[in-house]
Backbone as ProteinMPNN parsed JSONL, in Angstrom:
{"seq_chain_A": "XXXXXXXXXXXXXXXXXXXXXXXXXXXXXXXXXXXXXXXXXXXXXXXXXXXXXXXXXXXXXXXXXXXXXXXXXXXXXXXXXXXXXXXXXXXXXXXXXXXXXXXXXXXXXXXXXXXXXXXXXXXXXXXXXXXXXXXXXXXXXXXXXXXXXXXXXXXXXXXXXXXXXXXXXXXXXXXXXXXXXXXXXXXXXXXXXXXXXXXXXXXXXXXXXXXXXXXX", "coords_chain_A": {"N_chain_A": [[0.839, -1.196, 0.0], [0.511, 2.127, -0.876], [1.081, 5.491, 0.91], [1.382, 8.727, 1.769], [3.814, 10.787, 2.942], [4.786, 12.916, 5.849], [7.276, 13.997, 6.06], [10.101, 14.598, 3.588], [11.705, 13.66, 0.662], [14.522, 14.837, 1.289], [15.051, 14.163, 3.691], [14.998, 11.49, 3.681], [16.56, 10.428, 2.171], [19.233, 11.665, 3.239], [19.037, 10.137, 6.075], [19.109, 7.383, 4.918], [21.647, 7.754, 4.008], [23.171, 7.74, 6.31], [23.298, 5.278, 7.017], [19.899, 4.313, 8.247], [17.244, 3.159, 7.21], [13.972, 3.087, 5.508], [11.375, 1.048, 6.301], [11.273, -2.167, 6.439], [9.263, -3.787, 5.386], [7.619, -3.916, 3.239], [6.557, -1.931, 2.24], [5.636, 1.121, 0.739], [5.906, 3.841, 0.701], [5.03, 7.668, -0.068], [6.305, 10.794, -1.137], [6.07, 14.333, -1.817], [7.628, 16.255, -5.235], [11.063, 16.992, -4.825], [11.682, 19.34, -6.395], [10.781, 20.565, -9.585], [12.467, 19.675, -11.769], [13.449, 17.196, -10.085], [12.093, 13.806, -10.211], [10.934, 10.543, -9.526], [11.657, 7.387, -8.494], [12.843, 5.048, -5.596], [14.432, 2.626, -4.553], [14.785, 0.899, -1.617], [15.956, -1.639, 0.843], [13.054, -4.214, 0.528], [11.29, -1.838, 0.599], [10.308, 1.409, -0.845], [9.971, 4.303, -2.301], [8.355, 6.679, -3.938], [8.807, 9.811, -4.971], [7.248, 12.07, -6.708], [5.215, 14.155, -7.714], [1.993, 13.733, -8.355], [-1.578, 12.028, -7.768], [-1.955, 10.1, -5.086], [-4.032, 7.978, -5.016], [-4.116, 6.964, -7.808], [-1.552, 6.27, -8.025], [-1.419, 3.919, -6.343], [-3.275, 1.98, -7.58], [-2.157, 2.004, -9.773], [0.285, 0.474, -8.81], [-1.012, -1.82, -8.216], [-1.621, -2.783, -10.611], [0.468, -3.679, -11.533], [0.619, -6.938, -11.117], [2.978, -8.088, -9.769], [5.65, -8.986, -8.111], [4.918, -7.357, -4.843], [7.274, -6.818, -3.196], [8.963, -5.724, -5.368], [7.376, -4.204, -6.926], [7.208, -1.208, -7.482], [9.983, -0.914, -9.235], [8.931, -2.011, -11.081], [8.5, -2.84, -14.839], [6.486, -2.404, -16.353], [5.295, -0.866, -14.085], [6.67, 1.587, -14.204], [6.96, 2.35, -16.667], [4.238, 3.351, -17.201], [3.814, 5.263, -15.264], [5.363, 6.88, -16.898], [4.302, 7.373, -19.022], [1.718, 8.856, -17.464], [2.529, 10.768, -16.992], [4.678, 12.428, -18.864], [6.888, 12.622, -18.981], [10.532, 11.022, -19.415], [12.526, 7.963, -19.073], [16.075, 7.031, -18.364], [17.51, 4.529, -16.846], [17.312, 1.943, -14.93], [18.938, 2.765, -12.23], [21.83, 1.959, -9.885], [22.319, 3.314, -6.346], [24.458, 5.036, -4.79], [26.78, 5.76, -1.734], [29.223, 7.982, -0.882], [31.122, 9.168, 2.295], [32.62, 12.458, 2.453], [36.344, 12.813, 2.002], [38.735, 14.063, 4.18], [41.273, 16.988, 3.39], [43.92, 17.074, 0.571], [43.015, 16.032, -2.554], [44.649, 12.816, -4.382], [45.998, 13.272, -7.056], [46.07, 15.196, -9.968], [44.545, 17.71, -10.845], [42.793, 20.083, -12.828], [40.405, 23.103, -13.253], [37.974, 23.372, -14.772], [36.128, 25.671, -16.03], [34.665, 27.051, -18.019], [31.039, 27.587, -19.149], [30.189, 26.721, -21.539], [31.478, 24.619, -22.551], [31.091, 21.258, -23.613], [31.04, 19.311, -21.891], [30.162, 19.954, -19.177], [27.884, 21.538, -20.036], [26.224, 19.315, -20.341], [26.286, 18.498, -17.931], [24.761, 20.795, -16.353], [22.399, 20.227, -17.087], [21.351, 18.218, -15.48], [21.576, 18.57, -12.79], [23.037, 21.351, -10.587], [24.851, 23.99, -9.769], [27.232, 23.209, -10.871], [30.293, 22.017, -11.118], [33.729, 21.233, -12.612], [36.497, 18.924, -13.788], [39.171, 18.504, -15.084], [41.715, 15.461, -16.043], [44.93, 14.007, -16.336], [43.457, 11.98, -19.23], [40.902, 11.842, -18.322], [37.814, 13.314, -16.784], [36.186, 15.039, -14.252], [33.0, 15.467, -12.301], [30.805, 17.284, -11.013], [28.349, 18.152, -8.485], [25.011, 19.586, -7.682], [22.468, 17.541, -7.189], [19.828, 15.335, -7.395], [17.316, 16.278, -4.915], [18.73, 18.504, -4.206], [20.852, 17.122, -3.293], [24.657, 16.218, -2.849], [26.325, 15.139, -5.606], [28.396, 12.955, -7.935], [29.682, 12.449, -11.088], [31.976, 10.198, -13.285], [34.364, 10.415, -16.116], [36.111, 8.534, -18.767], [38.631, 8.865, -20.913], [39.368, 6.114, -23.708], [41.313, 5.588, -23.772], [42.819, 5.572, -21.285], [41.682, 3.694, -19.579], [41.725, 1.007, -17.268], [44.471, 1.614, -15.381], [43.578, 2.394, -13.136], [42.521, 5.232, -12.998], [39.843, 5.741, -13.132], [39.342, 5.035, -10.424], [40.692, 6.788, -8.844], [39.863, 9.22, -9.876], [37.015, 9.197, -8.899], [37.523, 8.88, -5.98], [39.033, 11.009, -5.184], [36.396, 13.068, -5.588], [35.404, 12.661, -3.526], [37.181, 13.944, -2.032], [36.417, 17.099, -2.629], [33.961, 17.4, -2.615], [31.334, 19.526, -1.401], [30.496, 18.947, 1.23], [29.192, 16.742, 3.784], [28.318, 14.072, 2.616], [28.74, 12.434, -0.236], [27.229, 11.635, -3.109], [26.697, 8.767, -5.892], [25.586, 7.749, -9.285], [24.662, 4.475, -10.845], [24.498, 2.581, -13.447], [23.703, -0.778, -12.851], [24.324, -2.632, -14.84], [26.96, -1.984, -16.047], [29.58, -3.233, -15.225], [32.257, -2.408, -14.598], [31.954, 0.118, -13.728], [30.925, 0.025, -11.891], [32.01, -1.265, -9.912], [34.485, 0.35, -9.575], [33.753, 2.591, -8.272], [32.413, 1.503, -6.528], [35.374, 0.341, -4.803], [36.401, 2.86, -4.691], [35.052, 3.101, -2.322], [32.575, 4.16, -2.013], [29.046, 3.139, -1.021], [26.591, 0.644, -1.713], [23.056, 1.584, -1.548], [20.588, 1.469, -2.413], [18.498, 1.342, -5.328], [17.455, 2.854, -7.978], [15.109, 5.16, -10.193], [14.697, 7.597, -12.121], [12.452, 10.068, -13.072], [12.217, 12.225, -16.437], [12.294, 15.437, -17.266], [11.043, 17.28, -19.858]], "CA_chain_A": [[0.0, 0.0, 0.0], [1.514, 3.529, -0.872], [1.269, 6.413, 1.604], [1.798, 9.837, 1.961], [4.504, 10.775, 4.55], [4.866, 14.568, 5.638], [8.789, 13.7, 5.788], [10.495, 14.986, 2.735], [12.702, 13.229, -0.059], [15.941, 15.03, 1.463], [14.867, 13.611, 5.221], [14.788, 9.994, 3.939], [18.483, 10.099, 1.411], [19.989, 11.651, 4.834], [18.783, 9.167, 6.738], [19.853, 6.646, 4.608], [23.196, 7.429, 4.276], [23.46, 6.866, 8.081], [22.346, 3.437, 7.572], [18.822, 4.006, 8.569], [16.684, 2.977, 6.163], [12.367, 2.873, 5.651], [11.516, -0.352, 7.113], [11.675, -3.558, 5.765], [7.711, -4.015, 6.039], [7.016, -4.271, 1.799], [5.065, -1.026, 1.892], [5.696, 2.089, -0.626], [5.851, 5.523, 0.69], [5.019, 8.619, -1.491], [6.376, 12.287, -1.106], [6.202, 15.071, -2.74], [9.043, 16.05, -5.603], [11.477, 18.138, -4.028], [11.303, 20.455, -7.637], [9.795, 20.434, -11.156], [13.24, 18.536, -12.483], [13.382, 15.544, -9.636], [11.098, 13.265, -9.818], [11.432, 9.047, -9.919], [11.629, 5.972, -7.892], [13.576, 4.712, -5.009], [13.902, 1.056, -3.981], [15.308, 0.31, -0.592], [15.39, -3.407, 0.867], [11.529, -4.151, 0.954], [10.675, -0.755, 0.623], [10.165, 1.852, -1.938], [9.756, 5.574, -2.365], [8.165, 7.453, -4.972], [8.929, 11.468, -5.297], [5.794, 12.376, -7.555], [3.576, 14.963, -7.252], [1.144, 12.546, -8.65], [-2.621, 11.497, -7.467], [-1.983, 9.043, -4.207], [-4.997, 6.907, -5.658], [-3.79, 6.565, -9.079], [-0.438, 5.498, -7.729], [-1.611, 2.466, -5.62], [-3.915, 1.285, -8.68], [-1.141, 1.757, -10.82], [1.55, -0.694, -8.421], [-1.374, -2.705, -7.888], [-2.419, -3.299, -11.783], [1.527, -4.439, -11.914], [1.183, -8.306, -11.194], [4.157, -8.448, -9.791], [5.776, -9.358, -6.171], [4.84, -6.207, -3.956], [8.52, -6.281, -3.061], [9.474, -5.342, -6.629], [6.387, -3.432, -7.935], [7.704, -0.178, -7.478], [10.565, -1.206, -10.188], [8.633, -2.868, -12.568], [8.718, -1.69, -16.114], [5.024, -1.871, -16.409], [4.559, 0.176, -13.173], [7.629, 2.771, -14.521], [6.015, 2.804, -18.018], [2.675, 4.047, -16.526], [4.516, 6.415, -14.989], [6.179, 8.176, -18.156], [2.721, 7.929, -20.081], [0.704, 10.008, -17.379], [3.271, 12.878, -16.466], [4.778, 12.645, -20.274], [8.42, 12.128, -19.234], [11.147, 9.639, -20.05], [13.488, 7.087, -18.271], [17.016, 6.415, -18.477], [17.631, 3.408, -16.375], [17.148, 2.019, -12.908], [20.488, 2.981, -11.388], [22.433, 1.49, -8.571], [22.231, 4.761, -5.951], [25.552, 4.505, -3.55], [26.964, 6.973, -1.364], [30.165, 7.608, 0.296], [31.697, 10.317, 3.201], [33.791, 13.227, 2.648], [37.197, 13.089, 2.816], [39.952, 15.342, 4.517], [42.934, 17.137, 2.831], [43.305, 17.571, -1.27], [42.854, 14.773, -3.674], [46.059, 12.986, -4.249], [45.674, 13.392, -8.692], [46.296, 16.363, -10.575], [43.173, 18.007, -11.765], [42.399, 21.524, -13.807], [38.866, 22.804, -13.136], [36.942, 23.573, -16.116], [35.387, 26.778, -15.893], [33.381, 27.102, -19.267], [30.213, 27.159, -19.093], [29.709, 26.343, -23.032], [32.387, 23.628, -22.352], [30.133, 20.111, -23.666], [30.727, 18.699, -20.307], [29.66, 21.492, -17.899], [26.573, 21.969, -20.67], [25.559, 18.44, -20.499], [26.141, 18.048, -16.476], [23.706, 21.253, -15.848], [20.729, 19.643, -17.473], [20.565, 17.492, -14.684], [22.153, 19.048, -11.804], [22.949, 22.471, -10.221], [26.053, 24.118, -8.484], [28.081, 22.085, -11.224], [31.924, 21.998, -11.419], [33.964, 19.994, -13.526], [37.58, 19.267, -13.598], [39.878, 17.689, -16.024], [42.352, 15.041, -15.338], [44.795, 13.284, -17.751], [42.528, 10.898, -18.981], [39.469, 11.918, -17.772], [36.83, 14.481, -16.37], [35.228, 14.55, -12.954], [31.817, 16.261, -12.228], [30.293, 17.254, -9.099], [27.15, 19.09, -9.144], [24.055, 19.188, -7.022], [21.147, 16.488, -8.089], [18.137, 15.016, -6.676], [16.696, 16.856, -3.775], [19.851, 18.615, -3.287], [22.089, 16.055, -2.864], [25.959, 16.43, -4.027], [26.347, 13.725, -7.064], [29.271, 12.628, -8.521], [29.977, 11.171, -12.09], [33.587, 10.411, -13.672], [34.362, 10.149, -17.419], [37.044, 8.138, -19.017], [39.173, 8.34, -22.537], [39.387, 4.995, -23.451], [43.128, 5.235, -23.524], [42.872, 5.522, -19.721], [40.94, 2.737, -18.992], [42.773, 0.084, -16.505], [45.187, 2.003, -14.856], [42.77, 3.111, -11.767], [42.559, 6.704, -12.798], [38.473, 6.248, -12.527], [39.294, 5.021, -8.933], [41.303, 7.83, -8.06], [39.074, 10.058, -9.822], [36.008, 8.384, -8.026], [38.009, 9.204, -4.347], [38.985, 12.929, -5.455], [35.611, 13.74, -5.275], [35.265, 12.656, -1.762], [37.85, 15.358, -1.113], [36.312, 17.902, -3.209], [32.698, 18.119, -2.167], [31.695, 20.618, 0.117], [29.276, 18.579, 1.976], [29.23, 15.539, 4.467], [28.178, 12.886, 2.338], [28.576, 12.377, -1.525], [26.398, 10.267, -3.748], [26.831, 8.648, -7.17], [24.372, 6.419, -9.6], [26.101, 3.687, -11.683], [23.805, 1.387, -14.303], [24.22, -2.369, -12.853], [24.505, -3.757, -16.011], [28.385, -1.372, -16.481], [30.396, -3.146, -14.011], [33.632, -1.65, -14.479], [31.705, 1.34, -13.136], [30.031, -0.239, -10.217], [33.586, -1.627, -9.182], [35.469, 1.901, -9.54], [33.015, 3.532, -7.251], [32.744, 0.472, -4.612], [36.464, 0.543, -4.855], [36.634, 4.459, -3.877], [34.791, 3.763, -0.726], [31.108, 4.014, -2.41], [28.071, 1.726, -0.638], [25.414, 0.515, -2.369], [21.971, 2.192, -0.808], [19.259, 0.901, -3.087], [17.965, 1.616, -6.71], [16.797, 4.656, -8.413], [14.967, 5.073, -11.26], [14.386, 9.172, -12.804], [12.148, 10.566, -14.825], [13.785, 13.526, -16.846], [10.936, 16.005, -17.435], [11.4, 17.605, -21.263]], "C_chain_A": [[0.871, 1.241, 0.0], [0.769, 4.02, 0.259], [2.069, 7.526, 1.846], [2.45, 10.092, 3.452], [4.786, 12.663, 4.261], [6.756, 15.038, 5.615], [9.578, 13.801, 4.654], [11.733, 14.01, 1.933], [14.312, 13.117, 0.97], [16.046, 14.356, 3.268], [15.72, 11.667, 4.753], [16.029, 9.754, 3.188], [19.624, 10.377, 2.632], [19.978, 10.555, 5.583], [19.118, 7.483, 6.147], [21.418, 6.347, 4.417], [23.881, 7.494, 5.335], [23.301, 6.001, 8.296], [20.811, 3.358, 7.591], [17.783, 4.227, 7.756], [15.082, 2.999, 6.448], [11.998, 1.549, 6.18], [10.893, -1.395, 6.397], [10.314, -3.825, 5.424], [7.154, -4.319, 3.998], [6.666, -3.322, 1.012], [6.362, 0.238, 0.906], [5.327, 3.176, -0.113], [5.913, 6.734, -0.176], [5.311, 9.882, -0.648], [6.39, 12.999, -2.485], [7.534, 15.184, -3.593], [9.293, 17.298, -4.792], [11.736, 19.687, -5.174], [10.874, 19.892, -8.503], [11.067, 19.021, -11.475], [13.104, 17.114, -11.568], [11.873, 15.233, -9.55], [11.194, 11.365, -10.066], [10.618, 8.502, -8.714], [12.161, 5.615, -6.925], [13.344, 3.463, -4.371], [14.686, 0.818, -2.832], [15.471, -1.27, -0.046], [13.866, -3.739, 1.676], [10.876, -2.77, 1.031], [10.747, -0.161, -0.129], [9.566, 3.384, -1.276], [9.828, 6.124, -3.312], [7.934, 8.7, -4.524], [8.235, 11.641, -6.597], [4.969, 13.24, -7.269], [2.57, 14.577, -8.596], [-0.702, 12.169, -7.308], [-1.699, 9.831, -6.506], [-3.101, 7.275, -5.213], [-4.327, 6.287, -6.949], [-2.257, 5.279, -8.819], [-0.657, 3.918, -7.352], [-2.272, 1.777, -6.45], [-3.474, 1.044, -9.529], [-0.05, 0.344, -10.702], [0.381, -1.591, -8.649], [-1.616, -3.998, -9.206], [-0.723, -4.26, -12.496], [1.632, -6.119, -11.896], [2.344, -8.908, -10.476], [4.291, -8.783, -8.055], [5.835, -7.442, -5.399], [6.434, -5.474, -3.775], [9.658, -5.374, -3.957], [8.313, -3.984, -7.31], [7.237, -2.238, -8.434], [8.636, -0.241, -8.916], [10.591, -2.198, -11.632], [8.546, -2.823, -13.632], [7.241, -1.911, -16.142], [4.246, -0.332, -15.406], [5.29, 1.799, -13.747], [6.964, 3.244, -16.106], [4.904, 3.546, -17.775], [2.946, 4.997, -15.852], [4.934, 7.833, -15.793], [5.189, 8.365, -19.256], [1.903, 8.39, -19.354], [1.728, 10.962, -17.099], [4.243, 13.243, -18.135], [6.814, 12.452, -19.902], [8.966, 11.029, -19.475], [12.017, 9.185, -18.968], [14.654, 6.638, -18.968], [17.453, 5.232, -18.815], [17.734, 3.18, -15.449], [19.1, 1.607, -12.654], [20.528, 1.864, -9.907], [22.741, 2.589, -7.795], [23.366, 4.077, -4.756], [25.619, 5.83, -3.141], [28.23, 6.927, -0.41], [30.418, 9.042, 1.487], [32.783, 10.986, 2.753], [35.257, 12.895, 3.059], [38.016, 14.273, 3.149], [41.012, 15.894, 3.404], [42.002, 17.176, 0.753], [43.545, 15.803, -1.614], [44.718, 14.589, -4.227], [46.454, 12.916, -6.057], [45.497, 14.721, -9.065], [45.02, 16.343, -10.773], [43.009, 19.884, -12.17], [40.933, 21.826, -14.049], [39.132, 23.81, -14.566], [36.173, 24.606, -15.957], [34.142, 27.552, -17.023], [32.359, 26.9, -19.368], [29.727, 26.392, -20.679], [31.136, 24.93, -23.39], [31.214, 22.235, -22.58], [29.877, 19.695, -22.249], [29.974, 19.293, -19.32], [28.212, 21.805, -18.667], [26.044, 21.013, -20.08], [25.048, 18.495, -18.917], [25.004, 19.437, -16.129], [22.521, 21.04, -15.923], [20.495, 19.288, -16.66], [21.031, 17.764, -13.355], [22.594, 20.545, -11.678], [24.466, 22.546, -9.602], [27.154, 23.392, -9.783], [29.766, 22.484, -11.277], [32.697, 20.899, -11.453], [35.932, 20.237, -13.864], [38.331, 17.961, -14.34], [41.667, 16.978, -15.533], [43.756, 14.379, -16.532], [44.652, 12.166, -18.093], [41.566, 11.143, -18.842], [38.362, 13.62, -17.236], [35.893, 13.852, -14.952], [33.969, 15.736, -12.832], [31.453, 16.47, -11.158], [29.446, 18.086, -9.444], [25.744, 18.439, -7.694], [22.434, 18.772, -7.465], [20.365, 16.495, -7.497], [18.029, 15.331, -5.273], [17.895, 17.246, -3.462], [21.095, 17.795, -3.583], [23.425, 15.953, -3.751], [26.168, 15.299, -4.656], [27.926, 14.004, -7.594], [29.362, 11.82, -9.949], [31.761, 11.338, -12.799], [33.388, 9.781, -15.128], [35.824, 9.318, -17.942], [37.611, 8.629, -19.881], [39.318, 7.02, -22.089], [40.728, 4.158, -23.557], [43.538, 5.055, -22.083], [42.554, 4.994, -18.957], [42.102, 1.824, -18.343], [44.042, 0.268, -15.779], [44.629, 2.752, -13.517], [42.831, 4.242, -11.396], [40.665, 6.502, -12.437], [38.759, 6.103, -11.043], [39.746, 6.234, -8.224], [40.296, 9.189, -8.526], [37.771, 9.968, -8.402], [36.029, 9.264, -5.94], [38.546, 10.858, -4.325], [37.787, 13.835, -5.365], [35.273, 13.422, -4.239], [35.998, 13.562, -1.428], [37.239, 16.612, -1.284], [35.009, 18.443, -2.78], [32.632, 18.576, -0.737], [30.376, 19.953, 1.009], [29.976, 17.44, 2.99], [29.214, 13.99, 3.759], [27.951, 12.969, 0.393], [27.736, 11.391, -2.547], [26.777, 10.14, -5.469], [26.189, 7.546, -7.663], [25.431, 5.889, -10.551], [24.981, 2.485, -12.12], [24.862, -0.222, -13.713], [24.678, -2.929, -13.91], [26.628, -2.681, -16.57], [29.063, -2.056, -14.556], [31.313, -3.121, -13.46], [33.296, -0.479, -13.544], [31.301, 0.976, -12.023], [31.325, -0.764, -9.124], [34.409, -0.696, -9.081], [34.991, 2.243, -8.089], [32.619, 3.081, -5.82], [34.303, 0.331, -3.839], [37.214, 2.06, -3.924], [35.944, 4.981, -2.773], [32.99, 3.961, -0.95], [30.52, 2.771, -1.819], [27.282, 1.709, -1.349], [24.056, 0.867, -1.495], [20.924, 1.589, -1.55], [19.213, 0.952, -4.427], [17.148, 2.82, -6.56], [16.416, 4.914, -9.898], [14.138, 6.864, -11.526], [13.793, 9.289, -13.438], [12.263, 11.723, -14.956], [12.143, 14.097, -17.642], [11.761, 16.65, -19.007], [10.892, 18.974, -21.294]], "O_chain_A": [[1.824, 1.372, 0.769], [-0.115, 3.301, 0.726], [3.269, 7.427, 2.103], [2.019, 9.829, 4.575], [4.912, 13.366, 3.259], [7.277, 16.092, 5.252], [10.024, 12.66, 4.531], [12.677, 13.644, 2.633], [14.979, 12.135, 1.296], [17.113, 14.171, 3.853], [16.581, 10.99, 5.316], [16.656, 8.769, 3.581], [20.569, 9.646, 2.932], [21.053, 9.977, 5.74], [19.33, 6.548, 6.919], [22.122, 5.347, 4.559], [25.1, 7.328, 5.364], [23.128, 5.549, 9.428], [20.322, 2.397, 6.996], [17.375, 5.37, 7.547], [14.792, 2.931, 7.643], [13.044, 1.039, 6.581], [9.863, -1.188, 5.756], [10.597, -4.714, 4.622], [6.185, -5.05, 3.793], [6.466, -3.347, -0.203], [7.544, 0.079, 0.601], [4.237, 3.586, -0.511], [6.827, 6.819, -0.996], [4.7, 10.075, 0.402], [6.583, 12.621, -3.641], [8.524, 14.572, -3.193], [8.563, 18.164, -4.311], [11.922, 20.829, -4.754], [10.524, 18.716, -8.396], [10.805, 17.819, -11.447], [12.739, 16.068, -12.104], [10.899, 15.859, -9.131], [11.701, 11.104, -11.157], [9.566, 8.84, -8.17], [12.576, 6.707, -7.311], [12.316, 3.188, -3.752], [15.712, 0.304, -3.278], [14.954, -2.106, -0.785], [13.576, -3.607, 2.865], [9.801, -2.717, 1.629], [11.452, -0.779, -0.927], [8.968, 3.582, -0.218], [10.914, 6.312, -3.86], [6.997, 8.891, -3.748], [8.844, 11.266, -7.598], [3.991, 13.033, -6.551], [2.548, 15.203, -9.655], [-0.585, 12.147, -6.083], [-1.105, 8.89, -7.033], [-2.84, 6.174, -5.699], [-4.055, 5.087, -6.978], [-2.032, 4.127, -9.191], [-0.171, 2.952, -7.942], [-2.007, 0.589, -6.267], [-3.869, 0.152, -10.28], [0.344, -0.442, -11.563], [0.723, -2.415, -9.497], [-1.731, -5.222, -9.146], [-0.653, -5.068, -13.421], [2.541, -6.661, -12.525], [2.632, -10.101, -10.583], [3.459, -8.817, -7.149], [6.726, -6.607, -5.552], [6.801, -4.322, -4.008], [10.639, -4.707, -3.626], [8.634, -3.053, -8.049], [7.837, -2.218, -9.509], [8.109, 0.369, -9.846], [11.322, -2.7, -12.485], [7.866, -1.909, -13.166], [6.847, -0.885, -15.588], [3.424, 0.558, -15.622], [4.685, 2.871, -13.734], [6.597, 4.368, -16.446], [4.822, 4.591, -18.421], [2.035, 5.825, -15.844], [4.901, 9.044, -15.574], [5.198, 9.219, -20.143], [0.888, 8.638, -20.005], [1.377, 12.139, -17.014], [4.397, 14.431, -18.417], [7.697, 12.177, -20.714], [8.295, 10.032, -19.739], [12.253, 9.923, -18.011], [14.537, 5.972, -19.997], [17.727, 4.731, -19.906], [18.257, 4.015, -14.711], [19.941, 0.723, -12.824], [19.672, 1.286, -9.239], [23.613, 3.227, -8.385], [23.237, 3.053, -4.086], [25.032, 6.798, -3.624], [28.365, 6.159, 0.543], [29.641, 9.977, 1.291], [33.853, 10.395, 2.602], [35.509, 12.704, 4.249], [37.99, 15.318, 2.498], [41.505, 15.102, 2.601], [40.934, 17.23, 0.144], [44.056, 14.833, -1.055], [45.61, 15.42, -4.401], [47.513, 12.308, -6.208], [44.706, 15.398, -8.408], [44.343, 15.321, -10.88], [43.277, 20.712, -11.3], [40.237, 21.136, -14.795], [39.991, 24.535, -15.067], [35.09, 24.16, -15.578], [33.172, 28.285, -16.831], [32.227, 25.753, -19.795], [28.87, 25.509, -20.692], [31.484, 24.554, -24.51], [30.396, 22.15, -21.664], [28.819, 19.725, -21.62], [29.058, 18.698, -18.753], [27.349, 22.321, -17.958], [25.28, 21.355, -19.177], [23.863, 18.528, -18.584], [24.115, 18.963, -15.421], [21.642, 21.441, -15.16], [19.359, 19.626, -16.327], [20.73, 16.812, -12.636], [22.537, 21.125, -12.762], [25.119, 21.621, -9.118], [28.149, 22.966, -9.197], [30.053, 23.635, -11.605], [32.607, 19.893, -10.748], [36.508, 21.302, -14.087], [38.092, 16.765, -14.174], [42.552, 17.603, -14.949], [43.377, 14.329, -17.702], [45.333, 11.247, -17.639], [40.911, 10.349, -19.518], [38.553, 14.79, -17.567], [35.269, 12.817, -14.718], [34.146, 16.85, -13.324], [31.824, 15.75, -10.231], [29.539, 18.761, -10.469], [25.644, 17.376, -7.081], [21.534, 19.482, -7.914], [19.965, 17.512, -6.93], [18.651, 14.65, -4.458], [18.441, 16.632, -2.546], [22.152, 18.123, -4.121], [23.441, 15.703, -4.956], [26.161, 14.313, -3.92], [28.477, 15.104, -7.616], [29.128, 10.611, -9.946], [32.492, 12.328, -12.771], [32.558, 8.91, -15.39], [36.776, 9.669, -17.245], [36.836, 9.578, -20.007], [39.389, 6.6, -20.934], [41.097, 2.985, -23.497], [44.546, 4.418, -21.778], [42.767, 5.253, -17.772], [43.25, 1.862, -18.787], [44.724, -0.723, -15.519], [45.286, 3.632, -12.961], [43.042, 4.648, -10.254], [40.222, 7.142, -11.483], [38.421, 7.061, -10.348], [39.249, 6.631, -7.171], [39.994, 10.056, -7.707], [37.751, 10.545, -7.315], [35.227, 9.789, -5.167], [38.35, 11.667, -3.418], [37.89, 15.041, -5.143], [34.486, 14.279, -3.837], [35.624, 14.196, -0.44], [37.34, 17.393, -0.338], [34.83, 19.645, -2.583], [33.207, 18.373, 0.333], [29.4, 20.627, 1.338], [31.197, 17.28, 2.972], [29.844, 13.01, 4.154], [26.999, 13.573, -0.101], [27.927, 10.183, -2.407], [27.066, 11.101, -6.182], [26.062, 6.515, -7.002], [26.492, 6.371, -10.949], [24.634, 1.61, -11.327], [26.006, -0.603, -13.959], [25.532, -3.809, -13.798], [27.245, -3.081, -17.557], [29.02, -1.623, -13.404], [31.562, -3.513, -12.32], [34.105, -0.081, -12.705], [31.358, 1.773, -11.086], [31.44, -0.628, -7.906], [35.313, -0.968, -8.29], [35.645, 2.188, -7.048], [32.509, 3.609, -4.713], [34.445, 0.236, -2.619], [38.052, 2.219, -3.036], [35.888, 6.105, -2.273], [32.249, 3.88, 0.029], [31.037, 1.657, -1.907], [27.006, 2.793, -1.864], [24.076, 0.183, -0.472], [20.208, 1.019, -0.726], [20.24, 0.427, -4.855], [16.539, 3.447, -5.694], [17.289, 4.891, -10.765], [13.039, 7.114, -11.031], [14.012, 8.856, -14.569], [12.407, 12.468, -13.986], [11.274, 13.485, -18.263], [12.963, 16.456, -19.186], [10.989, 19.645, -22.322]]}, "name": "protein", "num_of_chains": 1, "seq": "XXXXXXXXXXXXXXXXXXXXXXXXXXXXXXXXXXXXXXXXXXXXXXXXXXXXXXXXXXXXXXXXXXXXXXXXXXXXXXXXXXXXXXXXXXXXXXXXXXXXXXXXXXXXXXXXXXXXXXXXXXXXXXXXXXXXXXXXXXXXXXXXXXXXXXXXXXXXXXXXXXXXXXXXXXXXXXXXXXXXXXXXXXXXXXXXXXXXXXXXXXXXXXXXXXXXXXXX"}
């Protein structure tokens, strides 16, 4: 059964990256989005949280018309499809949502921030994030920028001349030095698992699944 909680998106990603998670119980909590751009999915273990400003009713008739095991609905492509044909947006892919802690001191990898805003990278990364700054490595590009509800995000880019020498890792752990917050987060498609091993590698946990829809 969904339910409306008066507890906000940025309450319950905090609270997860302390460990303490929605509770195991099956059920499907709904908040509001925390703006126009976020809005998705979140799968915890046995639990689920949709950010929607969306009809409560519709929602629960929607998981329910899924078929599927309760425990999963939430991430079902029938229930996520029904999703992006009433609010008109589109989906990515259900991410792997990790998150690691700040560290101390500078990053131990050269890097050259990127200051261009008409720079491809720095264009692309504001579509979906705020605050962004972007910093070039050799080899690579790191991003940092503030995403869903807030929350500081991380993604790292390769050349593919640079692959296997554990510059993503060190990228990966440079932005633990770099953000100005407590706790950093970064999404990483299961099915790439060079990328899901960089970022577990640099100290990243796995927190749940996350699936976006990207308003147009």
């Amino acid at each position: 059964m969904a339910h409306r909680t008066a507890g906000g998106l940025g309450d319950i990603l905090a609270a997860a990256a302390r460990g303490q998670f929605p509770p195991a119980n099956g059920g499907t909590t709904v908040v509001a989005q925390p703006g126009h751009r976020d809005a998705g999915v979140l799968a915890f273990t046995a639990h689920s949280v949709i950010f929607l400003d969306e009809d409560e009713e519709w929602l629960r008739a929607a998981l329910a018309r899924t078929d599927a095991d309760p425990l999963g609905a939430s991430m079902n492509p029938g229930f996520l499809a029904a999703l992006m044909a009433r609010t008109g947006r589109s989906m990515n892919c259900v991410d792997l949502l990790t998150c690691a802690t700040a560290l101390p001191g500078e990053p131990d990898v050269a890097l050259t921030e990127i200051e261009d805003p008409e720079h491809p990278r720095v264009a692309r990364a504001l579509k979906f994030r705020d605050d962004v700054r972007v910093w070039a490595a050799d080899g690579g590009v790191l991003i940092l920028g503030r995403g869903v509800a807030g929350r500081w995000e991380v993604a790292v880019e390769l050349d593919a001349s640079a692959r296997g020498r554990g510059l993503g890792v060190q990228l990966a752990t440079a932005a633990r030095h770099l953000v100005p917050d407590q706790v950093l987060w970064a999404q990483q498609s299961p099915g790439n698992a060079r990328s899901v091993r960089t970022f577990q590698a640099a100290g990243f946990r796995p927190v749940g699944s996350e699936a976006l829809l990207i308003a147009h």
